[in-house]
C-alpha positions in Angstrom: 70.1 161.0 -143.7 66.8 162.1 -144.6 63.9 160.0 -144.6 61.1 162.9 -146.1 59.8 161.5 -149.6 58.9 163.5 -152.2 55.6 163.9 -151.7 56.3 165.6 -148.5 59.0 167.9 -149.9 56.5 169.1 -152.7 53.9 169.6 -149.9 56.4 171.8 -148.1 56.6 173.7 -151.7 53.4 174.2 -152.5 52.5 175.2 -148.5 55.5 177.4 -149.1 53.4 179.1 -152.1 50.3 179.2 -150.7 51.2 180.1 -146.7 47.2 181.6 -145.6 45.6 178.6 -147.3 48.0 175.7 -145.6 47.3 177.1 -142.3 44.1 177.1 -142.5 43.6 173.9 -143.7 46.3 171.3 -144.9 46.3 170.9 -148.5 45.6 167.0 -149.0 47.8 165.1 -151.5 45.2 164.7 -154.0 43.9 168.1 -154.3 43.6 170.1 -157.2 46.0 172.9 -156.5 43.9 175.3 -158.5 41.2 174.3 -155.6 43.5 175.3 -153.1 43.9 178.6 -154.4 47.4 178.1 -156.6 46.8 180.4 -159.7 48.7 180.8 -162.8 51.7 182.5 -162.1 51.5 180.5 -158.8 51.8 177.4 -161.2 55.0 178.9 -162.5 56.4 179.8 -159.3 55.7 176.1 -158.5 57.6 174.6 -161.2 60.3 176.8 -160.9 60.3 175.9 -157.0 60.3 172.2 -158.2 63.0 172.6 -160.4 65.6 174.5 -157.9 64.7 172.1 -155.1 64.7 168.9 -157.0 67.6 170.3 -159.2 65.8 168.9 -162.1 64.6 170.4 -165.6 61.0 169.5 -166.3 60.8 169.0 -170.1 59.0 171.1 -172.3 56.7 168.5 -173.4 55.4 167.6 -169.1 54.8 171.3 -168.2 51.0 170.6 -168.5 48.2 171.1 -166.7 48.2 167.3 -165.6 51.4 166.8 -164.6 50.9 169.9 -162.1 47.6 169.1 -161.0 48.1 168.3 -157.3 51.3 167.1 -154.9 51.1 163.4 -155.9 51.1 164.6 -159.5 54.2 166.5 -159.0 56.0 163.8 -157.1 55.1 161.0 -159.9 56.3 163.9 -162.3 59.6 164.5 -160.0 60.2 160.9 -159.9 59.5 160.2 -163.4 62.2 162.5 -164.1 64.8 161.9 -161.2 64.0 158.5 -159.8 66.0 159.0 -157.2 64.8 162.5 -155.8 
């Protein structure tokens, strides 16, 4: 049984999507991802990334900038949607 939380697997993501940046420097929880380097098409990637992994379908109406804006974002958005991700 695994004990990672969610905020853990969507730091693994978004490492996953930005590989030279997380190296260098861990990409805190709070961050703003477009800080860390995550650009627009990144952003996409990401929620498709979140979606696959999570196997969850963000609605229409949370794909916004907010709801994307950093890994503890995108776990309350996860969890929001799949309370038990």
């Amino acid at each position: 049984m695994s004990t990672t939380t969610v905020d853990e697997r969507v730091a693994r993501i978004v490492a996953g999507l930005l590989p030279e940046r997380a190296r260098e420097n861990p990409i805190a929880i709070d961050e703003p991802l477009m800080s860390a380097g995550l650009n627009s098409l990144g952003m996409v990637n990401l929620l498709l990334e979140i979606e696959a992994n999570f196997n969850i379908t963000v609605p229409t109406k949370l794909v916004a900038p907010k709801s994307f804006r950093s890994i503890y974002s995108i776990a309350r958005l996860i969890e929001s949607i799949a309370p038990t991700a």
